[in-house]
N, C-alpha and C positions, 0 to 999 in steps of 0.2 A: 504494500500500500504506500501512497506516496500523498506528502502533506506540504501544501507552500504558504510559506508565513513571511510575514512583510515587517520590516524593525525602523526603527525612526532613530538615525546615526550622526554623531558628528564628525565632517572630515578635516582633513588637516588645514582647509583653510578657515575651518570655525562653521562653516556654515553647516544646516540640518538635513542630512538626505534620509531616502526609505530605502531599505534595504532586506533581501527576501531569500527565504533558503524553504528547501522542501524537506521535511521530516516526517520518519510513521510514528503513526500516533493509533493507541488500543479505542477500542468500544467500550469507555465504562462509564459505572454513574459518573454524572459532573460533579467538582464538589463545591464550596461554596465560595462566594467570591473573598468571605474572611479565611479559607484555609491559604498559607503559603503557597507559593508558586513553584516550592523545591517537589514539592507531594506527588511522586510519581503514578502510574499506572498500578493498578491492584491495589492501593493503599503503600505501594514503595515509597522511601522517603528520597527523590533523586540528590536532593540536598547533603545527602552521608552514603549513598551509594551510586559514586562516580562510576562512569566506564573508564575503563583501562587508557592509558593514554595511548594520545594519537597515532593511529598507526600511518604506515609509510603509502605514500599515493604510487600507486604505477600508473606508467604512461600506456596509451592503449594502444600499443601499435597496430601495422599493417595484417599481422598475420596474428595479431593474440584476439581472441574470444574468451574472455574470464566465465562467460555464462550461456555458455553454447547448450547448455542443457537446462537452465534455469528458468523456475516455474515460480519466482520467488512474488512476495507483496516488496513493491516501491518506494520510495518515497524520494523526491528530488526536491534542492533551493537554490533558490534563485537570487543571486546577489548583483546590483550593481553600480555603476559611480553617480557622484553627484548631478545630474541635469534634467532637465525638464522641468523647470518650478513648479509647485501645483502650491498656490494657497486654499487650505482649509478651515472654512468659518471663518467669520466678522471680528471672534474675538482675538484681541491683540496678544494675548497670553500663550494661542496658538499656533506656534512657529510656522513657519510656513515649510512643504514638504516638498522633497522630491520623487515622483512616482514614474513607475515602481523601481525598487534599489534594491528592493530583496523578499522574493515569493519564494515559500514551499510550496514543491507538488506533491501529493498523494497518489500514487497510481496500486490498481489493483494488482494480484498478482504477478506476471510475467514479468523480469528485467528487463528493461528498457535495451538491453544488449542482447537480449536474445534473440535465435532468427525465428519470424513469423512463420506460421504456417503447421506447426505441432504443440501439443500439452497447452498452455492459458497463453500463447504467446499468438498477437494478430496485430489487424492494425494500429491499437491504441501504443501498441510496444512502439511501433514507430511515430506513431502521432508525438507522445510525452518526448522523444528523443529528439526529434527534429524540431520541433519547438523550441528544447531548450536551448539548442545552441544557434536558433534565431533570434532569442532573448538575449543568449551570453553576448553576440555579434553585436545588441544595442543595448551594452554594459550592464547586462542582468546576470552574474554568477549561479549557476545552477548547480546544484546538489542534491543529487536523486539516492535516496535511501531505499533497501531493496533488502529480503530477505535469502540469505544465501543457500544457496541449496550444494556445496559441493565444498568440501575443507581446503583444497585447492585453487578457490577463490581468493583472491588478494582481498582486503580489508576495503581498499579505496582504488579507484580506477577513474584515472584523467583523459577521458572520454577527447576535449579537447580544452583551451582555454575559456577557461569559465564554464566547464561541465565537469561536474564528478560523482561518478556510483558510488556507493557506500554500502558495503556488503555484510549486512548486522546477521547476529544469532537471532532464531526464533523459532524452535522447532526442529526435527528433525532435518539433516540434507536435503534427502531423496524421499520420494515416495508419498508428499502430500498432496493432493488433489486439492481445487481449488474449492469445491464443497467443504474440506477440512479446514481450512485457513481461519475460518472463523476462532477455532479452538485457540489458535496460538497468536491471536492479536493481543492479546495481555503480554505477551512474551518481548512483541513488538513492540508494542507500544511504548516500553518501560523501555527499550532501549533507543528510543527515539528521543523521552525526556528524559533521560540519562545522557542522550549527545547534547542537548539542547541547556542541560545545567551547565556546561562547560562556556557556556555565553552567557553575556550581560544580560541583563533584565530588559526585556523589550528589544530582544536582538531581531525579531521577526516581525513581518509588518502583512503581509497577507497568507490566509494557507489557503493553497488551490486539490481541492480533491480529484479525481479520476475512478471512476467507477462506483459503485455504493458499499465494498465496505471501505476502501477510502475514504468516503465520505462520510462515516461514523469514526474512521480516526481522524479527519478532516474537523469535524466537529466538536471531538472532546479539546484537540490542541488549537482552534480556533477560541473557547469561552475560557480556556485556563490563560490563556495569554491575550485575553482580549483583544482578540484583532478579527478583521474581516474573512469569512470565509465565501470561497468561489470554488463552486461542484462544476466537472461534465462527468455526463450520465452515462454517454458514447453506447451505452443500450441499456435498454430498461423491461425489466420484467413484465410490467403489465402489457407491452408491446408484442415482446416474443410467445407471452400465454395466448394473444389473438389470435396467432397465426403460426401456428405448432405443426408442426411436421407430423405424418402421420407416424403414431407410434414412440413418440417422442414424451418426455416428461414434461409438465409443466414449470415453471418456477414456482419453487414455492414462497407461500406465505412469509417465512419470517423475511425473506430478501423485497418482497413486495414492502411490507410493511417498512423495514430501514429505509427504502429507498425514500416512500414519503414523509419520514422522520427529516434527512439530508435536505430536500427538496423543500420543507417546511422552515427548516435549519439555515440553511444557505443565503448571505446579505446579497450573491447573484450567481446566477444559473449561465451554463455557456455551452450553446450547441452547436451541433455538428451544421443542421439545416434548417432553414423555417419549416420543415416536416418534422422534425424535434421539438421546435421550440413549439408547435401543434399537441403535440402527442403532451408533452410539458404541461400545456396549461390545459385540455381536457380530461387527460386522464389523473393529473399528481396535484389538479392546482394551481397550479405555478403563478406568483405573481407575473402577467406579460412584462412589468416596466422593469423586472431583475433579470428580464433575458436576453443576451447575446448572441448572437450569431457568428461564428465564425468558422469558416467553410475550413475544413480540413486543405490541407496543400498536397505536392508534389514536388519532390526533386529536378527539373525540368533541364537540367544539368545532366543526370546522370541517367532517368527515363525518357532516350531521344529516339527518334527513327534511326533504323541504320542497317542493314545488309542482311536481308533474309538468308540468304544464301550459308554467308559465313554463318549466321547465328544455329541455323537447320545443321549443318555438318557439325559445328561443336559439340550437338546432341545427340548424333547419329539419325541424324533421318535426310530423308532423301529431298531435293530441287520440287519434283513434280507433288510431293506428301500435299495431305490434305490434312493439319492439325486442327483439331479443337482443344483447348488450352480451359483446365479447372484448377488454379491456384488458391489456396485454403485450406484452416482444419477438416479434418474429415470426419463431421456428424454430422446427423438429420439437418440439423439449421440451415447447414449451406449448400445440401443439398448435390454433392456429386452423384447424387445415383441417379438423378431428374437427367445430367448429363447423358452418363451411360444409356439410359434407357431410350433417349432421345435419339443417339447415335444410334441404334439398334434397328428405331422407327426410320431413319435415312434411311439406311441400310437395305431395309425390306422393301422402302420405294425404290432408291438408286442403288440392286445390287455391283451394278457395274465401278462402284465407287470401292469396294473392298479389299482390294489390292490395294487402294493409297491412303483411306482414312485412318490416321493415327487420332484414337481420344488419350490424353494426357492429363493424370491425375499429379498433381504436385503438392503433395501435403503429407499433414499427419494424425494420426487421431487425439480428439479430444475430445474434454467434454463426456457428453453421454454413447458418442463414438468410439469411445474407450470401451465400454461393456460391451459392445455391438462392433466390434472391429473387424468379425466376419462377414459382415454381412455385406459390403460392398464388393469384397472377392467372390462373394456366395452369387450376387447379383448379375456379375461379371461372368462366372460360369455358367448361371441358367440361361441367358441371352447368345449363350454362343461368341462373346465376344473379347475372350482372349487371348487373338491374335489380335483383336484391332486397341487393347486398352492396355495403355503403360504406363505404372503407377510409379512414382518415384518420392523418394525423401525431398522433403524442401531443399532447395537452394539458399544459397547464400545471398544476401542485397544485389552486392556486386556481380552475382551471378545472374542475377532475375531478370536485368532488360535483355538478355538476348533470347531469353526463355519466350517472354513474350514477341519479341522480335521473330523468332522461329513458326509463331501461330498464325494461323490463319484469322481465326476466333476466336478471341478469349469469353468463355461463358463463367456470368455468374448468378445460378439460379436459387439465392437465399431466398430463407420465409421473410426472415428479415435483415435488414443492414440501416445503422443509424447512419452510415455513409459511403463506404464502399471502396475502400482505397485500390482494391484489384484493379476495379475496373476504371480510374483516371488513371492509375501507373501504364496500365495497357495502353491506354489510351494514347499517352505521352509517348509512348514507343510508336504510334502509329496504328496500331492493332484494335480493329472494329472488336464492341463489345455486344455480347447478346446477355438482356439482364433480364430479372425479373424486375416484374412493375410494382415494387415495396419500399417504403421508407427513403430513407438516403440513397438510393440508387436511383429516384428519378431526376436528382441532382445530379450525380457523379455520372449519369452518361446523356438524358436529357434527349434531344435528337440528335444528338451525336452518335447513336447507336441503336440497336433492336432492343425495348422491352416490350417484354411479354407479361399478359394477365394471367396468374395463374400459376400451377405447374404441373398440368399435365403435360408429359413428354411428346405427346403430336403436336402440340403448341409448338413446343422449342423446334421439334425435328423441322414444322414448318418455317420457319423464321433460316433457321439454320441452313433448307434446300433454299429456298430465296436470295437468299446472301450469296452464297456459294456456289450457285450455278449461273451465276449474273457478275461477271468478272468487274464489268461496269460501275456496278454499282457496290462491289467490294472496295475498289478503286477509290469511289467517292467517300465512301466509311472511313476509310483510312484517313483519309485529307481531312474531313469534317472532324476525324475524334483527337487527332494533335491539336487542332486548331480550340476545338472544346477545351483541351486537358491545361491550355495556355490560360485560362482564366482562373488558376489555385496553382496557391505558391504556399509556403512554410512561412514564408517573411508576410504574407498580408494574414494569415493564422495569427503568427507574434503581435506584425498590428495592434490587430481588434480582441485581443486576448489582455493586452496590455492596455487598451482603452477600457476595458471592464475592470482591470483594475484600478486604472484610475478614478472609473466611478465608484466604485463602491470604497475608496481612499476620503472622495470626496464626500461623501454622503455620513462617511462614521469616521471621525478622526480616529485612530489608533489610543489619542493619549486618553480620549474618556471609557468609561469602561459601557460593557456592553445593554448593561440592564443598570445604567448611571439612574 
């Protein structure tokens, strides 16, 4: 889990800046605003029970991955230099601020360094990542706190200038599922304000939560330190209970219920889309005037068009292949058996097609995918369609644009997505996307691409023969979805991410307390 709190500092030239780091912080009672502010998580007292001193930062290099298998809770802060004046309030007494200088993030499980696509690791891993070091870029220090899952992980990891993981105890290494996580947020929590006793009083100045039980440690270390707290939901339970896969569990009750605790909690709210910030205020409440918008981005640098050709040979497959491209966890949510099945229904219209359709699954399981991890190979063998479907371990970031550069289609047929980052990365590569018509995906591809209502598989199969048998209008896909993908950046995310913090700076000064 990952927590960002915002502190109000003075620098060397005397003047007052805000300044903001992310820390995890546990789910417990709050206690009262007369207890000290040393009183740890579980009744700890962090004040007589310090963490170990500092340990040593590694540099992230080229070829190191500290958390290539980590499924851990986050927490990132955000620090940076004196500018942007912000005055808040009329009264004289109240210094004038500079915002923001220093936010925690809260992110829910998964390190922000792990690669997407298996166990709790997707696109918010890279959402929280690229963010932060669009925030470091404009003097925001980030420091993302994460629970470690492997004793082989360094303590601290220098991501880049002005971003650092923080790789705290909490639990076992290996082996916690993110259904478990709850149990050991006490564990976290305590060592989040155990790092945070090591700072001045009022070192934090906003916490930014990521997910909902971040947002319950978002929460307890937003009223103990009196500061602003700022939730994304990046998905929400009562959404994914609409529209369930068949065969699939529902969320349950107690994560419904936190979410609208958070939601209830939160000085403001910051979504993925105005299909969020919808879903926000119908289904949870939401004040509309606490919500934000701010479109997730793209790497537009490193997801470019570039040489089918070479990208096809680096994967082994052939000039003439026909790819269909399903990048994602692999459970009912997102749905790759809607692909297979889809391919299958081509198939049986255009058998002439068989010799070159490659469907290409690129993922791993998760989620409730994990108990059911048969069942897409079981899928694969009742259809007949184990010569045409190649299933592979995720890829690496830097591996991913030619992945999609290699496709023809990249399908993504979720029940739901608060936004969709598959299908703009694809996009950015050039590569037409076929989506479903849900949530954040009528953003992320828009008419830049095929969605579909629904997901029965003669839908897609149809969408899919249309595309594909129309070179033309493939042709046209392609140009229309760079051209889409050019309109989300990570830097206008930092933006309007940092405009919400400035509002909600403006609105609660820091120095008064919360229930003054």
């Amino acid at each position: 889990m990952m927590t960002m709190i915002w502190n109000l500092t003075t620098g060397p030239d005397g003047r007052r800046a805000l300044r903001a780091s992310w820390k995890p912080v546990m789910t417990v009672p709050w206690a009262s605003d007369t207890e000290h502010r040393g009183q740890g998580a579980c009744g700890q007292d962090a004040s007589t029970q310090r963490p170990p001193d500092e340990p040593p930062t590694h540099r992230l290099g080229p070829q190191a991955n500290p958390t290539a298998n980590a499924t851990p809770s986050s927490c990132f802060v955000h620090q940076h230099s004196a500018t942007d004046r912000v005055r808040h309030g009329d009264d004289a007494r109240c210094p004038a601020r500079v915002g923001p200088d220093a936010v925690s993030t809260c992110e829910h499980p998964p390190s922000p360094l792990a690669t997407p696509g298996s166990g709790d690791a997707g696109g918010m891993n890279v959402y929280v990542l690229e963010v932060a070091k669009e925030l470091a870029k404009r003097s925001t220090e980030v420091e993302i706190f994460t629970r470690a899952t492997s004793s082989e992980q360094p303590p601290q990891v220098s991501v880049t200038d002005g971003v650092t993981v923080h790789h705290v105890s909490a639990g076992p290494y290996e082996g916690l599922r993110k259904e478990q996580l709850p149990a050991q947020m006490c564990a976290f929590t305590a060592s989040v304000l155990h790092a945070e006793a090591y700072r001045p009083e009022g070192y934090y100045d906003i916490v930014h939560s990521h997910y909902w039980l971040s947002g319950q440690v978002g929460w307890v270390a937003a009223e103990r330190w009196q500061i602003p707290l700022l939730h994304s939901m990046h998905t929400m339970a009562k959404v994914k209970n609409l529209t369930l896969a068949a065969g699939d569990a529902p969320e349950p009750f107690e994560r419904v219920m936190g979410e609208e605790q958070v939601v209830a909690a939160a000085d403001g709210l910051i979504a993925n889309t105005e299909t969020e910030a919808e879903d926000l205020i119908a289904l949870y409440d939401a004040d509309p005037t606490s919500i934000t918008v701010a479109l997730p981005g793209v790497d537009l640098g490193a997801f470019t068009p570039g040489s089918q050709s070479a990208a096809r040979h680096r994967y082994g497959f052939d000039d003439d292949d026909v790819i269909l491209l399903f990048v994602g966890r692999i459970q009912p949510l997102k749905a790759p058996d809607v692909l297979v099945a889809a391919a299958a229904q081509l198939l049986a219209r255009r058998p002439e097609l068989r010799h070159r359709l490659k469907v290409v699954i690129n993922g791993g399981p998760s989620g409730s995918g994990i108990e059911r991890a048969g069942d897409l190979p079981a899928l694969i063998d009742s259809l007949g369609m184990g010569d045409v479907v190649r299933m592979m371990d995720p890829v690496s970031r830097d591996a991913l644009p030619d992945l999609y550069r290699a496709a023809d289609l990249v399908v993504v047929p979720s029940y739901s997505e608060s936004f969709g980052l598959v299908a703009v990365e694809a996009q950015a590569c050039g590569t037409p996307v076929v989506a479903s018509r849900v949530g954040g995906l009528t953003t992320a591809v828009a008419d830049a691409g095929i969605l579909v209502a629904g997901h029965d598989p003669r839908d897609y199969a149809t969408a899919l023969e249309q595309v594909l048998l129309a070179p033309s209008r493939l042709s046209a896909l392609s140009l229309a979805a760079r051209d889409h993908a050019e309109q989300f950046s990570w830097a206008a995310t930092a933006d309007a991410t940092r405009e919400a913090y400035h509002r909600s700076l403006d609105s609660r000064p820091v120095l008064l307390r919360r229930y003054a």
